[in-house]
C-alpha positions, 0 to 999 in steps of 0.5 A: 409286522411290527410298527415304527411307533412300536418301536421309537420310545417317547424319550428317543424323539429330538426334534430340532437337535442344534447340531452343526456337522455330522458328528454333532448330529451322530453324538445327539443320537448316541446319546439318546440310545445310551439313555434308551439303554440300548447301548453303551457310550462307546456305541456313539464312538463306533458310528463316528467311527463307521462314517471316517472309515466307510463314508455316509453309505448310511444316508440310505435315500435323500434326507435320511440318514441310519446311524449305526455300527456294529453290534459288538461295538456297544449294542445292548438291544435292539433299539430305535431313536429318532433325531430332526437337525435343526439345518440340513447336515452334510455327511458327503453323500453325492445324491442324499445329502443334506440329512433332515432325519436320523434315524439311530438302530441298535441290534445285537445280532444279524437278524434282531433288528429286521423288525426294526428295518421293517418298520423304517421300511414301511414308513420311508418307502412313502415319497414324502416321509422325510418331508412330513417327518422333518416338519413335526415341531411336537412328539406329538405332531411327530407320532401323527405324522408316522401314525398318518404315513402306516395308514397310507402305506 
């Protein structure tokens, strides 16, 4: 199985984004995956989109959220970025909320993503992911910390 360090491009790491809302936080994602050119602009658009339209499902367990839309919505490949808010963010989940990570996927079809769901899968199945990973203050401490979390898994 392919891994999330794999997949998560140094430059496609913000630790610490000073965003204050959901849209903020959804804009510093979109923007890294349009400069990973996996997406076009209008796929930061489509995401705040998917969250008016259909709620923060996407606050998939308690402080992780997977920002994503549709493929045809600006998707150029399969792509994977990563983004730690300053503060907790609300995006209205009743049992996830508050965000401390944001996570950003790409695809371009159904199925070019599954490594991309299997690697975030192996990782977030660990209790205290999202509590190791918030915590990183360096890319580097943050690719130790993901590194420490496969081993475990």
């Amino acid at each position: 199985m392919t891994e999330l360090l794999d997949l998560l491009p140094e430059d496609g790491i913000v630790l610490g984004a000073a965003a204050k809302d959901w849209r903020e936080l959804t804009e510093t994602v979109g923007e890294l995956l349009v400069d990973a050119d996996v997406a076009e602009p209008s796929y930061t658009g489509a995401m705040i989109r998917n969250v008016e339209t259909n709620g923060p499902y996407l606050v998939i367990a308690p402080g992780l959220a997977l920002l994503h839309a549709r493929p045809e919505e600006g998707a150029r490949a399969p792509g994977l970025v990563l983004v730690t808010p300053r503060t907790p963010i609300e995006f209205g989940h009743s049992t996830n909320d508050p965000v401390r990570v944001a996570l950003g996927l790409t695809a371009v079809d159904a199925t070019g993503h599954l490594d991309l769901l299997g690697a975030i899968g192996a990782i977030f199945t660990h209790p205290d992911a999202v509590d190791r990973i918030a915590a990183a203050r360096t890319s580097g401490e943050l690719r130790d910390v993901v590194a420490h979390l496969t081993e475990e898994n």
